[in-house]
FIVEXPA-752046 format. One line per field, with one value per residue (C-alpha): z negated, y negated, x negated; residue number from 1. Coordinates in pm, 1 decimal, m for minus. Example, Ala and Ser with C-alpha at 12.3 -4.5 7.8 and 13.67 -1.06 7.14 Angstrom:
% residues 2
zz	m780.0  m714.0
yy	450.0  106.0
xx	m1230.0  m1367.0
seq	1  2
END
This chain:
% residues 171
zz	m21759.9  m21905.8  m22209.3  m22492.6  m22338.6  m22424.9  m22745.8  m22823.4  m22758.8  m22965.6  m23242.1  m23236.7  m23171.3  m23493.5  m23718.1  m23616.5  m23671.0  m23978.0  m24146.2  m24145.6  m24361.0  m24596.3  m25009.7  m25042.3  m25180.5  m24887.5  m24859.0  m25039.7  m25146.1  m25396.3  m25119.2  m24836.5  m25091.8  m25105.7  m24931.3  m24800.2  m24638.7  m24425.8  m24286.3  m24016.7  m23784.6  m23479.3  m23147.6  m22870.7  m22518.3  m22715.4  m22455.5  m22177.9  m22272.3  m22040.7  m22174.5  m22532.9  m22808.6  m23110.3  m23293.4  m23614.8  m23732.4  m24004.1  m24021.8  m24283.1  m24349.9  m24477.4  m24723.9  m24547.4  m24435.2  m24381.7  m24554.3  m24331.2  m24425.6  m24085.0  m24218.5  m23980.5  m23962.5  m23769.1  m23699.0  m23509.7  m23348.8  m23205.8  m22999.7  m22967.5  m22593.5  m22689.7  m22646.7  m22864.3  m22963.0  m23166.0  m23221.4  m23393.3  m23469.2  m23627.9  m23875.4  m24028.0  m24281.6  m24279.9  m24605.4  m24567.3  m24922.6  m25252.0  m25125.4  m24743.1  m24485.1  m24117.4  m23993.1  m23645.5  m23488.1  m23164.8  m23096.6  m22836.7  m22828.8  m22680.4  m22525.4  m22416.8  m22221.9  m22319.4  m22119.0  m22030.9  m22065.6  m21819.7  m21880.8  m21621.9  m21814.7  m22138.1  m22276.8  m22399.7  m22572.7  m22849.6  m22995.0  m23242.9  m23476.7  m23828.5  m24110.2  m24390.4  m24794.3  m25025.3  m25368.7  m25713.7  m25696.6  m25395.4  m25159.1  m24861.6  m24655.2  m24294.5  m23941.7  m23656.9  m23269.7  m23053.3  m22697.7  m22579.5  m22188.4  m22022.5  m21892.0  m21584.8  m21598.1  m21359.2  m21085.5  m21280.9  m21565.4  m21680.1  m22030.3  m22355.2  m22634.3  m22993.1  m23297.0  m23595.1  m23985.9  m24195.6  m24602.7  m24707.5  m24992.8  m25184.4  m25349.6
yy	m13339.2  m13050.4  m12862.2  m12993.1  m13297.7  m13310.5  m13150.0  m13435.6  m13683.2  m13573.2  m13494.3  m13884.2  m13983.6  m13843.9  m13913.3  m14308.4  m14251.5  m14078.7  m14293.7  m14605.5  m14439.4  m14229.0  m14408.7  m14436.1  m14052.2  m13821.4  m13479.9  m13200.4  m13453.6  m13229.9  m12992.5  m13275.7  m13449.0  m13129.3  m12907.4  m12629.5  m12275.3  m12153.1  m11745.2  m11660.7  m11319.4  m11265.8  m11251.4  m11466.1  m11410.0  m11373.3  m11412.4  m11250.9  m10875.9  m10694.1  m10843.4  m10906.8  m10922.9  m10975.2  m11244.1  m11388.2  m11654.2  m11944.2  m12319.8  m12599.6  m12843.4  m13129.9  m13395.7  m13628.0  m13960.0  m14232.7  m14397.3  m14187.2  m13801.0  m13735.8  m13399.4  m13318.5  m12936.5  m12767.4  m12368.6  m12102.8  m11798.5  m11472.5  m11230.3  m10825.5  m10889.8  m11133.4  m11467.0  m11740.3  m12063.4  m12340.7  m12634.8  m12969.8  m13100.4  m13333.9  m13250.0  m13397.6  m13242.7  m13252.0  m13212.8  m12954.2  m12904.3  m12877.5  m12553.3  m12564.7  m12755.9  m12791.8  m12859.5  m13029.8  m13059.5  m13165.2  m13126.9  m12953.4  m12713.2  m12481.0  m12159.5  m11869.2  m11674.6  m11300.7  m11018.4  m11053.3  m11425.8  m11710.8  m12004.5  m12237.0  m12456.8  m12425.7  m12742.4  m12681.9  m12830.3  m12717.0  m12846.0  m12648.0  m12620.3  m12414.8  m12360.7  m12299.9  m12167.8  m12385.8  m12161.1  m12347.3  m12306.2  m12519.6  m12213.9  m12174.4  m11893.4  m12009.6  m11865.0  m12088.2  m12060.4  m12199.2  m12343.8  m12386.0  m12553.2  m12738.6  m13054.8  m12966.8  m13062.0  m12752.3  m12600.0  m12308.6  m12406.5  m12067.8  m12206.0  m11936.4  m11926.7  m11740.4  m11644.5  m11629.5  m11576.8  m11754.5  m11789.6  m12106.7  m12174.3  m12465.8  m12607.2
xx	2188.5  1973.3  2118.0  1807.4  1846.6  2236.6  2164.3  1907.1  2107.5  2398.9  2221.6  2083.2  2414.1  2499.9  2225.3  2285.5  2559.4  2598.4  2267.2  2448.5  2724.4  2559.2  2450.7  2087.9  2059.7  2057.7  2227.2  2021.2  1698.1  1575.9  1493.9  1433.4  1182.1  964.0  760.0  896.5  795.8  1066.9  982.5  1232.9  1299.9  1547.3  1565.8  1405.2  1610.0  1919.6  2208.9  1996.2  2077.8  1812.7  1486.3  1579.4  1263.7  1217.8  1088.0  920.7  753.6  652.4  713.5  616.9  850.5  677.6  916.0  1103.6  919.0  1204.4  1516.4  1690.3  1600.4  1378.4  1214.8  881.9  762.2  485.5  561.3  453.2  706.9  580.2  767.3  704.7  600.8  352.7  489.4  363.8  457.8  316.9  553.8  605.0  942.4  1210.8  1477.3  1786.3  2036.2  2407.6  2581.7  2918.0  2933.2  2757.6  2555.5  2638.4  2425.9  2383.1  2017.8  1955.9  1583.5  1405.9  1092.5  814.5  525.2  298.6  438.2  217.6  488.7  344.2  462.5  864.5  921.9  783.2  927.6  760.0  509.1  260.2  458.2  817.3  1065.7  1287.6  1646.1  1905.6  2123.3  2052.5  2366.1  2273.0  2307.6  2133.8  2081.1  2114.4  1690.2  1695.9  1596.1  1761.5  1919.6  2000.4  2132.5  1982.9  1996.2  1715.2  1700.4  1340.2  1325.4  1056.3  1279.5  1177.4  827.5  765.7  991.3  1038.6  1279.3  1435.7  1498.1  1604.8  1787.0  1651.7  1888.5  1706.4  1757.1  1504.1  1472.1  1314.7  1122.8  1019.5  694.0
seq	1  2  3  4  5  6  7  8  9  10  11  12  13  14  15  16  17  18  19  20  21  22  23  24  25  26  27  28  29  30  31  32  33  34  35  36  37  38  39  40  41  42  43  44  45  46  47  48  49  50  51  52  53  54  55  56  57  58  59  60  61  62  63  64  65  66  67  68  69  70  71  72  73  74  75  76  77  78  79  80  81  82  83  84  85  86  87  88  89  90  91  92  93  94  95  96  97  98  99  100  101  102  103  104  105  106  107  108  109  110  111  112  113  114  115  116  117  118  119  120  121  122  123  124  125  126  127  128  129  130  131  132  133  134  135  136  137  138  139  140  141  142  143  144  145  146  147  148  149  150  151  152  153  154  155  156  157  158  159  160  161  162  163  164  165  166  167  168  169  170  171
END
């Protein structure tokens, strides 16, 4: 079974799950009612040591649409070698604490593979993890790691991981 398909699963798993214990309030719904801006650098490649980049990029996280916290966002990543990737996805947010979280999300997207990375297809999909700070102002600091694969849709099916460190904002 392919790794973001394992991941997937799991993290549905839990948020069954999880949503049929949880009150009415979710975890953090003054943030997961709102709009946020999350901005986010790190590296794409992350555990493949000889082609390493860099990365950055932007995603809006819209407010959550269901009795069950489901958070959609639409972002965009860049790498220094020119890889691009426009995605769509699916959060939910677990409560640790008062001010510390742990963000899962699925989704998919389209990758422009740029100079050092060639992942197989224009059409990949994305599942990770993010833990987070959540700041008395409802901003968020957050370390997240990234696996992006195309389920083989192609024969080529390298798959990557990305580390990131984003700072959300909210509207």
């Amino acid at each position: 079974m392919q790794s973001s398909y394992l991941v997937g699963v799991i993290g549905l798993i839990c948020l069954l799950t999880f949503s049929t214990t949880t009150s009415a309030r979710h975890p953090f719904s003054d943030h997961t009612n709102r709009h946020s801006l999350q901005l986010y650098g790190g590296q794409m490649n992350a555990f493949n040591g000889s082609i390493r980049n860099s990365v950055y990029g932007i995603e809006y996280r819209m407010p959550k649409f269901s009795q069950w916290g489901l958070v959609p966002a639409v972002g965009y990543l860049n790498s220094q070698a020119g890889a691009e990737y426009f995605y769509g996805d699916i959060k939910y947010t677990f409560r640790l604490s008062d001010h510390w979280g742990l963000l899962i999300s699925t989704g998919m997207g389209f990758f422009d593979d740029g100079e050092l990375l060639d992942l197989g297809h224009t059409l990949e999909f994305k599942s990770g993890l993010e833990f987070f700070y959540q700041f008395n102002n409802q901003q968020r600091i957050g370390l997240a790691g990234y696996h992006y694969s195309n389920s083989r849709l192609s024969q080529r099916n390298p798959g990557t991981e990305s580390v990131t460190l984003g700072y959300t904002i909210v509207f």
